[in-house]
N, CA, C and O atoms as a GROMACS GRO file, in nm:
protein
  272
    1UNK      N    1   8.108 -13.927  -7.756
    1UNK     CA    2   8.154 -14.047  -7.821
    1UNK      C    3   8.293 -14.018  -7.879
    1UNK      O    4   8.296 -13.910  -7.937
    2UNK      N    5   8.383 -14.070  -7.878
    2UNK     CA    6   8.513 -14.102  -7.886
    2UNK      C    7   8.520 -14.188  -8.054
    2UNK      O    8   8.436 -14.268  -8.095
    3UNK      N    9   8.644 -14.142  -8.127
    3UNK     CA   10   8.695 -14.231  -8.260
    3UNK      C   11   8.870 -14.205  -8.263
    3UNK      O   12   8.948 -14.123  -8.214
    4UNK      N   13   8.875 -14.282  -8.319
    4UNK     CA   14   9.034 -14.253  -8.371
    4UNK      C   15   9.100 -14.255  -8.494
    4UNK      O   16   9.218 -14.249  -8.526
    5UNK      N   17   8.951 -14.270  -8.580
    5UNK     CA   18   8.909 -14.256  -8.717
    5UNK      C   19   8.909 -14.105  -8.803
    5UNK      O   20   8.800 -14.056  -8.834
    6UNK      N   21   9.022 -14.042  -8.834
    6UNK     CA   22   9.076 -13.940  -8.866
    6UNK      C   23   8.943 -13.893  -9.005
    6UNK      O   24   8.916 -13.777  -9.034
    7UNK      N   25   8.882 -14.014  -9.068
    7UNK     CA   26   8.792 -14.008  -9.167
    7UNK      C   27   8.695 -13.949  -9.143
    7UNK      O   28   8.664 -13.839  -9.189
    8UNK      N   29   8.598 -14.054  -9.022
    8UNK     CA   30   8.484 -14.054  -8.939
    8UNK      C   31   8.466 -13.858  -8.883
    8UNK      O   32   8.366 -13.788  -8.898
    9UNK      N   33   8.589 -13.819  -8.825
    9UNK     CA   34   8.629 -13.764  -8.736
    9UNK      C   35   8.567 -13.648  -8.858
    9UNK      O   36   8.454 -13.600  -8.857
   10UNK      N   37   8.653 -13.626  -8.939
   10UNK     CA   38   8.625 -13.513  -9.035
   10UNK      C   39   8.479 -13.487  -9.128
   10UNK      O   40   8.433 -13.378  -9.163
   11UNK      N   41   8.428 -13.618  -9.152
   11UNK     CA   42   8.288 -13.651  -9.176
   11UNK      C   43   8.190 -13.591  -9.051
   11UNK      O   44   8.107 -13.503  -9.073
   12UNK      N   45   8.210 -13.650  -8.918
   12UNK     CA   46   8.153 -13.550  -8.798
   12UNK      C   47   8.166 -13.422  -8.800
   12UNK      O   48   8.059 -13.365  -8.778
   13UNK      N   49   8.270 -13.341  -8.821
   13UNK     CA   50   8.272 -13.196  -8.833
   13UNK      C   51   8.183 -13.143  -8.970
   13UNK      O   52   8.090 -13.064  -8.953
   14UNK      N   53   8.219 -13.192  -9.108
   14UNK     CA   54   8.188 -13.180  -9.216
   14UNK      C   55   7.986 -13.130  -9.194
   14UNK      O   56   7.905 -13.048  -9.239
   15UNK      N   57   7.992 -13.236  -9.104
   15UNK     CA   58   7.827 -13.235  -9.065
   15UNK      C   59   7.820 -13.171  -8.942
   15UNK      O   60   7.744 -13.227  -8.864
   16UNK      N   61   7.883 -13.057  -8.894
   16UNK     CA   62   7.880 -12.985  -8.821
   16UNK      C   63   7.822 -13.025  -8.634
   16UNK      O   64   7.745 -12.968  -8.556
   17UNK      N   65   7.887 -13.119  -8.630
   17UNK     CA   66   7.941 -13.214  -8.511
   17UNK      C   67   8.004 -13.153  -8.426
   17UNK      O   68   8.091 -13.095  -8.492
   18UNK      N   69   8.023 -13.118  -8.285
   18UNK     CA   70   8.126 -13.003  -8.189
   18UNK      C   71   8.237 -13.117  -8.136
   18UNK      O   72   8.239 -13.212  -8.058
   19UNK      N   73   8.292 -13.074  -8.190
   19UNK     CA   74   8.431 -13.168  -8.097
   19UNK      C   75   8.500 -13.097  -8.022
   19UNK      O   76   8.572 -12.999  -8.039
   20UNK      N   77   8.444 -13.212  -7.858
   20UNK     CA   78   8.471 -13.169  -7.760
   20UNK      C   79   8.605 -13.173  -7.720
   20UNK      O   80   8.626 -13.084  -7.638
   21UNK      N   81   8.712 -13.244  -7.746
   21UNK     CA   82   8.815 -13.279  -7.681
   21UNK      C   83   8.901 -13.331  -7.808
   21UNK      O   84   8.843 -13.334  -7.917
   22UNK      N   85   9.027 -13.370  -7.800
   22UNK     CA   86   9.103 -13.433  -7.879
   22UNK      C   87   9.237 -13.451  -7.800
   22UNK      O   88   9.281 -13.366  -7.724
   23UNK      N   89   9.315 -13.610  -7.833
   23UNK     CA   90   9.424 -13.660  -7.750
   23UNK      C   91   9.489 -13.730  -7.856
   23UNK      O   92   9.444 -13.815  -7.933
   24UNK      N   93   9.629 -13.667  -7.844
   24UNK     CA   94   9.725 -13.705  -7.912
   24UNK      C   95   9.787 -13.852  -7.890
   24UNK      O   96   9.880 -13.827  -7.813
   25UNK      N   97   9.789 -14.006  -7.915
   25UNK     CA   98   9.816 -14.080  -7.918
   25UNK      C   99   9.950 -14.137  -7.968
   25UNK      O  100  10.029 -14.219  -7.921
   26UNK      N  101   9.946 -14.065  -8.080
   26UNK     CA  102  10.103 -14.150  -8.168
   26UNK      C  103  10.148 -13.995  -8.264
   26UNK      O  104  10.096 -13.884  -8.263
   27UNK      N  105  10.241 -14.037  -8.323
   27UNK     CA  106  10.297 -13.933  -8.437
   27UNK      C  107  10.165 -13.976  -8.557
   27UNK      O  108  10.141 -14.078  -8.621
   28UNK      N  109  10.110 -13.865  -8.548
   28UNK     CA  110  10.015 -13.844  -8.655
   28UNK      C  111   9.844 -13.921  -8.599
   28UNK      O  112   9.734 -13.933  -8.653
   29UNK      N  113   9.893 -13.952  -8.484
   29UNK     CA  114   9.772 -14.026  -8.480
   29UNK      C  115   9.683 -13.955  -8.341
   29UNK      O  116   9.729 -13.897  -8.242
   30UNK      N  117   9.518 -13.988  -8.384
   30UNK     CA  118   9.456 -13.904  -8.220
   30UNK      C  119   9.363 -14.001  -8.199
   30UNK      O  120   9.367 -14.121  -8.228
   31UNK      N  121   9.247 -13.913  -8.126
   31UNK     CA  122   9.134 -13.958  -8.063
   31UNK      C  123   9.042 -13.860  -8.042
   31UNK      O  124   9.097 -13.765  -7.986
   32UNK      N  125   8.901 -13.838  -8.066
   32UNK     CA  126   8.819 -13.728  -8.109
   32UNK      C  127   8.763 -13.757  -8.052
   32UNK      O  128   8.750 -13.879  -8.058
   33UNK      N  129   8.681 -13.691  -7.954
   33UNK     CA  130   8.557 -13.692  -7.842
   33UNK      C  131   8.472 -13.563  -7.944
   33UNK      O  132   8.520 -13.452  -7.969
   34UNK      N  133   8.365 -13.604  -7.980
   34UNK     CA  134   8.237 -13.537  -8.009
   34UNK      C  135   8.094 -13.553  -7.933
   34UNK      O  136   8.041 -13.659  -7.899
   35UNK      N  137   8.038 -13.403  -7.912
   35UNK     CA  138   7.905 -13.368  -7.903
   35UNK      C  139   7.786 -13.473  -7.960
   35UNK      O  140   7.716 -13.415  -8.044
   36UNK      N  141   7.747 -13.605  -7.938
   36UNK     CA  142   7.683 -13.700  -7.978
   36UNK      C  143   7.559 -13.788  -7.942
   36UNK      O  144   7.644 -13.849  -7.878
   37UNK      N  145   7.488 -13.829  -7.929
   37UNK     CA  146   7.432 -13.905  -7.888
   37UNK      C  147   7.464 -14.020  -7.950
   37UNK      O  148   7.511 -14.006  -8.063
   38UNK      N  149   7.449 -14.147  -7.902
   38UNK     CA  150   7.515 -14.288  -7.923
   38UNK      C  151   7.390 -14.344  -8.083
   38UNK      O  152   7.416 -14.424  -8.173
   39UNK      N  153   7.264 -14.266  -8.061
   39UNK     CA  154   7.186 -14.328  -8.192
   39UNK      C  155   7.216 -14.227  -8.300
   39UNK      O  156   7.237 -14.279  -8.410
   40UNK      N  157   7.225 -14.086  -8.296
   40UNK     CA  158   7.287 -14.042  -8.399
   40UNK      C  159   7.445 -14.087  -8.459
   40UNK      O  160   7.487 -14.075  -8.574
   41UNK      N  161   7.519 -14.145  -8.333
   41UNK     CA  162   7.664 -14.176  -8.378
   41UNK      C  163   7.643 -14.287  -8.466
   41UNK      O  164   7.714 -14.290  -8.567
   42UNK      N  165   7.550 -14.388  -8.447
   42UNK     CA  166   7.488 -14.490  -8.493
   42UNK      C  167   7.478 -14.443  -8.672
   42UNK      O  168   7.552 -14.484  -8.761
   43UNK      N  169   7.343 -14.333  -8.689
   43UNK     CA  170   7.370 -14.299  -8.821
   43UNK      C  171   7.393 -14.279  -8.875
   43UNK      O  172   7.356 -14.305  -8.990
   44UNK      N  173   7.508 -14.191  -8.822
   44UNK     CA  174   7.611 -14.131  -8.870
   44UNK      C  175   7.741 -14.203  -8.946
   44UNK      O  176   7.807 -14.162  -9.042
   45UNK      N  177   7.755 -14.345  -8.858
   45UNK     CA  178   7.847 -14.412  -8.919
   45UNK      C  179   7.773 -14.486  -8.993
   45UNK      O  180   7.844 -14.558  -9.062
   46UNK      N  181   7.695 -14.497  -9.007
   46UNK     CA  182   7.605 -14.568  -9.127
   46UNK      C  183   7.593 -14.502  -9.241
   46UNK      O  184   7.594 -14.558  -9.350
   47UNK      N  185   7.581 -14.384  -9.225
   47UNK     CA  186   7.559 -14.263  -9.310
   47UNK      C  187   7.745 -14.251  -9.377
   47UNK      O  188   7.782 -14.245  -9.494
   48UNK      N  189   7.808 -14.251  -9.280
   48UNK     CA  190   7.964 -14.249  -9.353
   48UNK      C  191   7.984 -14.385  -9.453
   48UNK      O  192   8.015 -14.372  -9.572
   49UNK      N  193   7.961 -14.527  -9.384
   49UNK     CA  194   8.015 -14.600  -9.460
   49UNK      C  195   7.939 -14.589  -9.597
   49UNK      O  196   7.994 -14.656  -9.684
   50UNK      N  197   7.830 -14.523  -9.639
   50UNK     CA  198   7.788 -14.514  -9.798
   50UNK      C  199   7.839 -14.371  -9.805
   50UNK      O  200   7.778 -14.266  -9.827
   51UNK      N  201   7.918 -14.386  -9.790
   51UNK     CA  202   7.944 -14.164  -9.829
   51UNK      C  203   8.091 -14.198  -9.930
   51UNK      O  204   8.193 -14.266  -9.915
   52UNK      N  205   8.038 -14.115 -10.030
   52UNK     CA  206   8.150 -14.061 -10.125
   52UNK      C  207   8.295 -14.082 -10.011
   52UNK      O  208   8.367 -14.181 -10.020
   53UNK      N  209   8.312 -13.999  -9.931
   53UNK     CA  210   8.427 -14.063  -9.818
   53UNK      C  211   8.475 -14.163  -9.782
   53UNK      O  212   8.594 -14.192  -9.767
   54UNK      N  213   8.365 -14.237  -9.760
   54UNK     CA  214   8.430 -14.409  -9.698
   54UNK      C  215   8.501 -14.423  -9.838
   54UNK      O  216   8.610 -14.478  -9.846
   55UNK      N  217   8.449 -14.383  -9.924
   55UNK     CA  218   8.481 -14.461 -10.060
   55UNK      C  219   8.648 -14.413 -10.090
   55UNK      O  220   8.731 -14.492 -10.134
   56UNK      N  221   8.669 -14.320 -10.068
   56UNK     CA  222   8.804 -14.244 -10.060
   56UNK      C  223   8.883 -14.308 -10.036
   56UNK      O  224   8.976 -14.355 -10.101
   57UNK      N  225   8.837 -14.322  -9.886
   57UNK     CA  226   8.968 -14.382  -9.781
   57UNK      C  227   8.987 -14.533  -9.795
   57UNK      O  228   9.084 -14.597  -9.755
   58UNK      N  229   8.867 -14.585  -9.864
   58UNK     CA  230   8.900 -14.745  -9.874
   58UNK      C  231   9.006 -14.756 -10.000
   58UNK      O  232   9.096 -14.839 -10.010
   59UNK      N  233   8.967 -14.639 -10.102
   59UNK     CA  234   9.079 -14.669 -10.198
   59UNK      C  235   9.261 -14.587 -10.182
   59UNK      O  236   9.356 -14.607 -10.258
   60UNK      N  237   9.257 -14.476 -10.034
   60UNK     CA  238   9.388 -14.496  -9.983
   60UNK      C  239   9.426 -14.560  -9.911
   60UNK      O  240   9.537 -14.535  -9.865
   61UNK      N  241   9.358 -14.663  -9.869
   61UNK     CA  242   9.414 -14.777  -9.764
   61UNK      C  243   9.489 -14.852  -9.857
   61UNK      O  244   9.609 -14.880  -9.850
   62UNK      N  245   9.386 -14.890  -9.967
   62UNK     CA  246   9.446 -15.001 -10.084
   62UNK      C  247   9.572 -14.930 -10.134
   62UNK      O  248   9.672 -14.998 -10.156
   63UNK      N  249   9.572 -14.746 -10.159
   63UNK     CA  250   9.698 -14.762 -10.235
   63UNK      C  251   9.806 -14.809 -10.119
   63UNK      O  252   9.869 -14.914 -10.120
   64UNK      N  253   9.811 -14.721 -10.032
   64UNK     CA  254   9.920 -14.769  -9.893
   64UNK      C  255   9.952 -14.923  -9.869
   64UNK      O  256  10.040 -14.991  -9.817
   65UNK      N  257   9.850 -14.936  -9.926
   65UNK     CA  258   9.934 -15.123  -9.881
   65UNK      C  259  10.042 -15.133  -9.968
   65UNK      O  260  10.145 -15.196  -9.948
   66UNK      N  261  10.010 -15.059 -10.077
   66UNK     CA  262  10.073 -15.132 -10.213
   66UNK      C  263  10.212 -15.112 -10.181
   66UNK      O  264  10.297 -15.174 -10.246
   67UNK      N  265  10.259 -15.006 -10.054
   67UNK     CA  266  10.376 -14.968 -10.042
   67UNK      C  267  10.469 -15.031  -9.935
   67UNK      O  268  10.589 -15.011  -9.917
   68UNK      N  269  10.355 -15.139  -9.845
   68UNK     CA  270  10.434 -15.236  -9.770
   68UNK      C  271  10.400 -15.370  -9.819
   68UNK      O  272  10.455 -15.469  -9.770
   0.00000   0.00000   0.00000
């Protein structure tokens, strides 16, 4: 399973996830192929969006806006 979710991405490893591959897209930006099955990817992002993490990144999205 494939993300381009730099969050997600580190939450998958964090939980000791094998990432198979990775592709450079933009300056600063990728794409993460992990070791997955599609119903664990399932819980997993379910499991992220209540994680101390989601919570992070929703409040550096908000500050970054503040700057455009």
């Amino acid at each position: 399973m494939k993300t381009t979710d730099i969050w997600f991405a580190a939450y998958l490893k964090y939980n000791d996830y094998n990432l198979l591959d990775y592709e450079v897209i933009g300056r600063g930006k990728g794409k993460y192929t992990f070791e997955i099955s599609k119903e664990d990817w399932k819980d997993m992002k379910l499991a992220f969006l209540q994680s101390e993490s989601s919570k992070i990144k929703q409040v550096m999205e908000e500050l970054k806006d503040l700057l455009f």
